[in-house]
The first five atom37 places (N, CA, C, CB, O) and aatype in JSON, in Angstrom:
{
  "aatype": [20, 20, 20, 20, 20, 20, 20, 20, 20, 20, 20, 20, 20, 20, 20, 20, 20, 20, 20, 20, 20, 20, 20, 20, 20, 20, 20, 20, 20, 20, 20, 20, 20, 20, 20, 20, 20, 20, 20, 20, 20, 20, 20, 20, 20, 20, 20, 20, 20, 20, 20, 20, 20, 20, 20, 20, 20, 20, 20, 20, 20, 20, 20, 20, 20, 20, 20, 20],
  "atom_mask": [
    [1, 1, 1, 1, 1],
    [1, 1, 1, 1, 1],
    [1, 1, 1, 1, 1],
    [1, 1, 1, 1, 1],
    [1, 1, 1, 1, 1],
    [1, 1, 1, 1, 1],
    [1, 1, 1, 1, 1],
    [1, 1, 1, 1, 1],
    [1, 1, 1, 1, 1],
    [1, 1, 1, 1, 1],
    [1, 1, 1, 1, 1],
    [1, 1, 1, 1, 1],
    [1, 1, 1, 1, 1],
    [1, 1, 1, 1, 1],
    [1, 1, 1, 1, 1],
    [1, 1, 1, 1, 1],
    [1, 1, 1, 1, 1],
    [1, 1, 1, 1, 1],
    [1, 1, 1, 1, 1],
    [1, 1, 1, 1, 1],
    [1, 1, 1, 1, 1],
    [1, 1, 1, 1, 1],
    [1, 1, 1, 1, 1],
    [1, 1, 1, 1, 1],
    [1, 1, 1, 1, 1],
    [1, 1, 1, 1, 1],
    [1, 1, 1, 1, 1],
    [1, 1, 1, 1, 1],
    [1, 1, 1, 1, 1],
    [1, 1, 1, 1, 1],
    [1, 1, 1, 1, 1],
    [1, 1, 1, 1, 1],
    [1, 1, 1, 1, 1],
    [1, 1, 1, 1, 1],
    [1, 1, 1, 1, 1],
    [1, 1, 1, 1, 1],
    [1, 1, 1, 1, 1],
    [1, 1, 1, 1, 1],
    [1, 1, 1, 1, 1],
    [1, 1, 1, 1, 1],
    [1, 1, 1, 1, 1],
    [1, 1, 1, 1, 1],
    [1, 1, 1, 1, 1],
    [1, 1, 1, 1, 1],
    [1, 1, 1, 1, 1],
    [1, 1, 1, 1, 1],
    [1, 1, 1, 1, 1],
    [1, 1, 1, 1, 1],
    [1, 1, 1, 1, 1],
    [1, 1, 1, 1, 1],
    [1, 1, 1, 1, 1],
    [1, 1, 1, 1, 1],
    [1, 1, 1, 1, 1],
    [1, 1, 1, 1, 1],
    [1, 1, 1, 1, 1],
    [1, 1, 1, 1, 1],
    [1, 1, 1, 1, 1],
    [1, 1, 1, 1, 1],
    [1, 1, 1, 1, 1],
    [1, 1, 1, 1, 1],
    [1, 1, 1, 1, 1],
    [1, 1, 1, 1, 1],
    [1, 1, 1, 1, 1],
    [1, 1, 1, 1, 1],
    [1, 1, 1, 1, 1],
    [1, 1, 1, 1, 1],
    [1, 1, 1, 1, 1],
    [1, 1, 1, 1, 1]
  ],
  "atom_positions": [
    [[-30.57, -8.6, -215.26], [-30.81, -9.92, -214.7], [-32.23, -10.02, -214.16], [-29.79, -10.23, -213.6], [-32.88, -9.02, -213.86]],
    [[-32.68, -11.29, -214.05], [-34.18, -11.63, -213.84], [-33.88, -12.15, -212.39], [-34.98, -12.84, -215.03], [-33.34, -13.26, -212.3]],
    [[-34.19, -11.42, -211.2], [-34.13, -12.2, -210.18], [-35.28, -12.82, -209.12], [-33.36, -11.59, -209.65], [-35.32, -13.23, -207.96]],
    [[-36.09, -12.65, -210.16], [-37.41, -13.0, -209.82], [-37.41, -14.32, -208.95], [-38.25, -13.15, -211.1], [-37.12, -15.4, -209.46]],
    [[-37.76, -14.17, -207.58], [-38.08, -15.25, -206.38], [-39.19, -16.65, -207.17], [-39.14, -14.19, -204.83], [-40.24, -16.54, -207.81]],
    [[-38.52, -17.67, -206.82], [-39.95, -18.78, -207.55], [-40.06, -19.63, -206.03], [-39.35, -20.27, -209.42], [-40.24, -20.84, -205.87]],
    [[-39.87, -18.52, -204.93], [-40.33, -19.53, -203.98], [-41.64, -19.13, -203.21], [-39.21, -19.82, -202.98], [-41.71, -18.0, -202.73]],
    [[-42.41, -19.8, -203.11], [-43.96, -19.64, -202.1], [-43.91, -18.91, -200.71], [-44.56, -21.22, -201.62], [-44.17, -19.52, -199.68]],
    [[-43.53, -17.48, -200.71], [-43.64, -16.58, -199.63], [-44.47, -16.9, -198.47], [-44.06, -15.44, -200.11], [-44.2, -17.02, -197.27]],
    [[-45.66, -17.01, -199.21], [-46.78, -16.76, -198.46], [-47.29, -18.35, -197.62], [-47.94, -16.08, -199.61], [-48.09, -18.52, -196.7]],
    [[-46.53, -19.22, -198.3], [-46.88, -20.14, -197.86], [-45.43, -20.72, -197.41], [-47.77, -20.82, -198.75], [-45.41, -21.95, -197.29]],
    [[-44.55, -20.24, -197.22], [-43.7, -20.17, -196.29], [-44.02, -19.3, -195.02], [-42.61, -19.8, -196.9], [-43.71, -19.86, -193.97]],
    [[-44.5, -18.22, -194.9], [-44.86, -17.32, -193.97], [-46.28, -17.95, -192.84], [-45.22, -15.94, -194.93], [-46.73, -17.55, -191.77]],
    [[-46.55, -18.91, -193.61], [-48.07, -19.65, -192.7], [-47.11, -20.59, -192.39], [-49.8, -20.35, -193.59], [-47.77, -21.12, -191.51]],
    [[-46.33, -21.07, -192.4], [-45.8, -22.28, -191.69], [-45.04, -21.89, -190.13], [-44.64, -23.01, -192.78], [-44.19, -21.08, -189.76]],
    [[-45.88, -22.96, -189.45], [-45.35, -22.46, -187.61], [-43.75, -22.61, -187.44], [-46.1, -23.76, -186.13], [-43.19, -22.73, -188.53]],
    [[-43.1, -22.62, -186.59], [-42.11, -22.98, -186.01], [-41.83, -25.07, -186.29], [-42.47, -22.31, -184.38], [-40.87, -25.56, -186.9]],
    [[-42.78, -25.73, -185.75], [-42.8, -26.8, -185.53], [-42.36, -27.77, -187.34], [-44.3, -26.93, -184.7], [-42.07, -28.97, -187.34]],
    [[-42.4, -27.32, -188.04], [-41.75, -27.53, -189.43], [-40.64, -27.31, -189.45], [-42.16, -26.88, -190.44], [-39.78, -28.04, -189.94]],
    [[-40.46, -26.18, -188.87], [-38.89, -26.47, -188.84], [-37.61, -27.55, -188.55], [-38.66, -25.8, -188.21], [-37.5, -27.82, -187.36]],
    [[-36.71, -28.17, -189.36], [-35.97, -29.24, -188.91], [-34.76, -28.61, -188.27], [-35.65, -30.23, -190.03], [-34.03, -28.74, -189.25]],
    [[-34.16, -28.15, -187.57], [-32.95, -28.11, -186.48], [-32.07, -29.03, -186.22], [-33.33, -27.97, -185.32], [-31.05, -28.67, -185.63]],
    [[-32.18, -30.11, -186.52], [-32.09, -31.14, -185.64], [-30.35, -31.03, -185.89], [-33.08, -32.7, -186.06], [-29.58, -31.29, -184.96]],
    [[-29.94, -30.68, -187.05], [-28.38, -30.4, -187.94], [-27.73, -29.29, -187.34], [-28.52, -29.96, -189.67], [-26.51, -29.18, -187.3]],
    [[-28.5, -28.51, -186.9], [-27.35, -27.38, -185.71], [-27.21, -27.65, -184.54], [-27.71, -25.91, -185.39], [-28.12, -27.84, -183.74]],
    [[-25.59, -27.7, -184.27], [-25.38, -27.85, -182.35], [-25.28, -26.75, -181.71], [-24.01, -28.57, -181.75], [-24.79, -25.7, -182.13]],
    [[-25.75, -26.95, -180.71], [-26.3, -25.96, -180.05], [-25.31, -25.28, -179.98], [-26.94, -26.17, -178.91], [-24.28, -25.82, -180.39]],
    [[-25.18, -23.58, -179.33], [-23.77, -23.02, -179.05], [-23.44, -22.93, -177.47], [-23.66, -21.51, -179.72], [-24.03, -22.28, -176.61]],
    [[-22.74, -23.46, -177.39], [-21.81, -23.11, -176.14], [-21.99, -21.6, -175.14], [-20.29, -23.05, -176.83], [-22.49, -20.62, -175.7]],
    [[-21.61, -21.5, -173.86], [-21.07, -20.21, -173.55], [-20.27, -19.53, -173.77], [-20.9, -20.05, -172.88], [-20.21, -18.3, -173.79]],
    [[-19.09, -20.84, -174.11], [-17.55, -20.36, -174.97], [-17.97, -19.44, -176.35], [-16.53, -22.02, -175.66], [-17.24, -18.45, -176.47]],
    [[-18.64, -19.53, -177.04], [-18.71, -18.76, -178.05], [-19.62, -17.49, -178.09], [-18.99, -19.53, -178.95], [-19.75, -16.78, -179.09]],
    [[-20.33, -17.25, -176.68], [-21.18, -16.05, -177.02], [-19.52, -14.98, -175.84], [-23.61, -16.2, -176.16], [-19.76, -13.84, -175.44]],
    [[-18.46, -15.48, -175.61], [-17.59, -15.08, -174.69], [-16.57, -14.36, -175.95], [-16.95, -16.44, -173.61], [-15.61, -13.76, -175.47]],
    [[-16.61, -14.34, -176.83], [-15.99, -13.61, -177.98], [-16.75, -13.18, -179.07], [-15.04, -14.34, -178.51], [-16.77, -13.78, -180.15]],
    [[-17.1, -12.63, -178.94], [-17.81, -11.79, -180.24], [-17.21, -11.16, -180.82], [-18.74, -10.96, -180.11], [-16.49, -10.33, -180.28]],
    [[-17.24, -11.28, -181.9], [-16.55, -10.38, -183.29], [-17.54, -9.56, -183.93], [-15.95, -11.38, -184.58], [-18.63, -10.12, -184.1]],
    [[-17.44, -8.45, -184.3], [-18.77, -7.47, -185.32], [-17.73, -7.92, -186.94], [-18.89, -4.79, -184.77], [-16.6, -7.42, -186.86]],
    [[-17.84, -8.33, -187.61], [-17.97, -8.29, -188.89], [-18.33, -7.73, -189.91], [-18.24, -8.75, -189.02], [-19.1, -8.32, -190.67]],
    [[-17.8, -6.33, -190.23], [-18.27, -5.91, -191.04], [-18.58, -6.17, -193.27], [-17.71, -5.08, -190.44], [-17.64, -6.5, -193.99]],
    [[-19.31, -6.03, -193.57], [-18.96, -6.37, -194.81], [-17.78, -5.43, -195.78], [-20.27, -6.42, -195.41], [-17.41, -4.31, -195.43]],
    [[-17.42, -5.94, -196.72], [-16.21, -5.09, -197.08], [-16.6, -3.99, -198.2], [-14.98, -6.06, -197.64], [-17.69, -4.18, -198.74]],
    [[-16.09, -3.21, -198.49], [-17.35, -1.83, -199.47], [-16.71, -2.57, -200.65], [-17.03, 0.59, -199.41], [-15.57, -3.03, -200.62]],
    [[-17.63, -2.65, -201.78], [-17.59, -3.18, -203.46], [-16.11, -2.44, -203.93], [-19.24, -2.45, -204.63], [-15.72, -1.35, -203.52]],
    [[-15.52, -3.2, -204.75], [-14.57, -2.63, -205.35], [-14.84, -1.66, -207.11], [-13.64, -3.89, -205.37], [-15.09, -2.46, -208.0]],
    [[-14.82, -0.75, -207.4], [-15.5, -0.65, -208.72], [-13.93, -0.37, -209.5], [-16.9, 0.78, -208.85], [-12.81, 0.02, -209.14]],
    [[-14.46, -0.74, -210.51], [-13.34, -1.52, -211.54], [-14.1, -1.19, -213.08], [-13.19, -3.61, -211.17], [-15.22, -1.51, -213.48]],
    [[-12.89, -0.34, -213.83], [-13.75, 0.37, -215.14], [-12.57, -0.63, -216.6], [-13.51, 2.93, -215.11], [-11.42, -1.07, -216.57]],
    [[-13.22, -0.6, -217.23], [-12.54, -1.5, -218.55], [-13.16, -1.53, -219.49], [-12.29, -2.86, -218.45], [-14.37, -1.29, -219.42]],
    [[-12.51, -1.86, -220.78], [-13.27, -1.67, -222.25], [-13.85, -2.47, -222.38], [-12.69, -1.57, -223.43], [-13.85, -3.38, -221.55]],
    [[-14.59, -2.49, -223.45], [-15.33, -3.51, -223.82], [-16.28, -3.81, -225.23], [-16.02, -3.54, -222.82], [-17.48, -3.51, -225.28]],
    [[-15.69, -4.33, -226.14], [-16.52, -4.09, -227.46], [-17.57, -4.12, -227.65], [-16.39, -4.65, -228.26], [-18.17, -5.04, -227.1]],
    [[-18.45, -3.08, -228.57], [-20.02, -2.77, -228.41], [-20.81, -4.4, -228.64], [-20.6, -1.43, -229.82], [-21.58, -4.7, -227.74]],
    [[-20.73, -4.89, -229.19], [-21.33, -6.14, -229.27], [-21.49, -7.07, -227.8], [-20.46, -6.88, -230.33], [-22.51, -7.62, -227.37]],
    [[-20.31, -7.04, -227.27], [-20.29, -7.79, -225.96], [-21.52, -7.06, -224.79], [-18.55, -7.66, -225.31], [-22.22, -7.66, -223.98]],
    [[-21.43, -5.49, -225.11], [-21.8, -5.0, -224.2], [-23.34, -4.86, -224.66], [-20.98, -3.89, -223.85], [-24.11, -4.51, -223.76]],
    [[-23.8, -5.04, -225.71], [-24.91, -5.46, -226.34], [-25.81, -6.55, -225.64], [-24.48, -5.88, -227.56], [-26.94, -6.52, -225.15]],
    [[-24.93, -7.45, -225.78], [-25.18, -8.8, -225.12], [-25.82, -8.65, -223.85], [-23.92, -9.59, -224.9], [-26.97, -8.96, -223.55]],
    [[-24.69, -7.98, -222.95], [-24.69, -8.03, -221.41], [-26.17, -6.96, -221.5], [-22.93, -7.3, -220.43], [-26.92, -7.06, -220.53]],
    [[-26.47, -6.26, -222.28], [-27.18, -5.4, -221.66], [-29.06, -6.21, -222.54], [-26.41, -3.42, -222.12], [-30.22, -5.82, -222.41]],
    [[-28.44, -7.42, -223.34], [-30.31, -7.48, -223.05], [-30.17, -8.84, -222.18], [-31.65, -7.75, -224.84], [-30.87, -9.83, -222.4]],
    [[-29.47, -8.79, -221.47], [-29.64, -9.97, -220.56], [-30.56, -9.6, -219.63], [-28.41, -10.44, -219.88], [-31.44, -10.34, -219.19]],
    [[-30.33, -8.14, -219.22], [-31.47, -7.67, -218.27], [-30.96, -5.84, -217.7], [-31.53, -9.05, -216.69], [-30.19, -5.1, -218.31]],
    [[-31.46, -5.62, -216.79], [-31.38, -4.29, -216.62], [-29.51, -4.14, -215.78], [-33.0, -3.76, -215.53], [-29.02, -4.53, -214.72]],
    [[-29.1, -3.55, -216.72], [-27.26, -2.72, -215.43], [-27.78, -1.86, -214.76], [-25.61, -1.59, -216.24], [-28.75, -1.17, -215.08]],
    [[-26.94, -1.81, -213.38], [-26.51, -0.73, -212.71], [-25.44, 0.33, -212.82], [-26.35, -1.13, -211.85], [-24.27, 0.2, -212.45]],
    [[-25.91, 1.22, -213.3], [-24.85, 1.98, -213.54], [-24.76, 3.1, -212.75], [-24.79, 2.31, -214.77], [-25.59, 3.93, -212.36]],
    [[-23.18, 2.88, -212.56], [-23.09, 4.67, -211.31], [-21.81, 5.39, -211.55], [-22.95, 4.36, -209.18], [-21.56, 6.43, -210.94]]
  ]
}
């Protein structure tokens, strides 16, 4: 896969604070910093299956696999 960024880093990175629009988040409460949860993410499931050489042809000039 090509996951090449097409967004302007650098000219996102020069922009102050004051560009920023907020105006769409409400503020948070005390009630909610009074429960905190840690959330962890859940570990990948890996999952093995056939697959005919042609298909896997395909998938593989789409761009670079990970394989482990």
């Amino acid at each position: 896969m090509n996951n090449t960024s097409k967004t302007d880093w650098s000219r996102i990175d020069a922009m102050s604070d004051e560009y920023m629009d907020t105006s769409d988040i409400p503020p948070l409460s005390d009630e909610f910093f009074t429960k905190p949860q840690l959330r962890m993410p859940k570990s990948p499931v890996k999952v093995a299956f056939q697959i005919d050489p042609e298909t896997f042809a395909w998938f593989q000039a789409q761009g670079e696999i990970a394989e482990q």
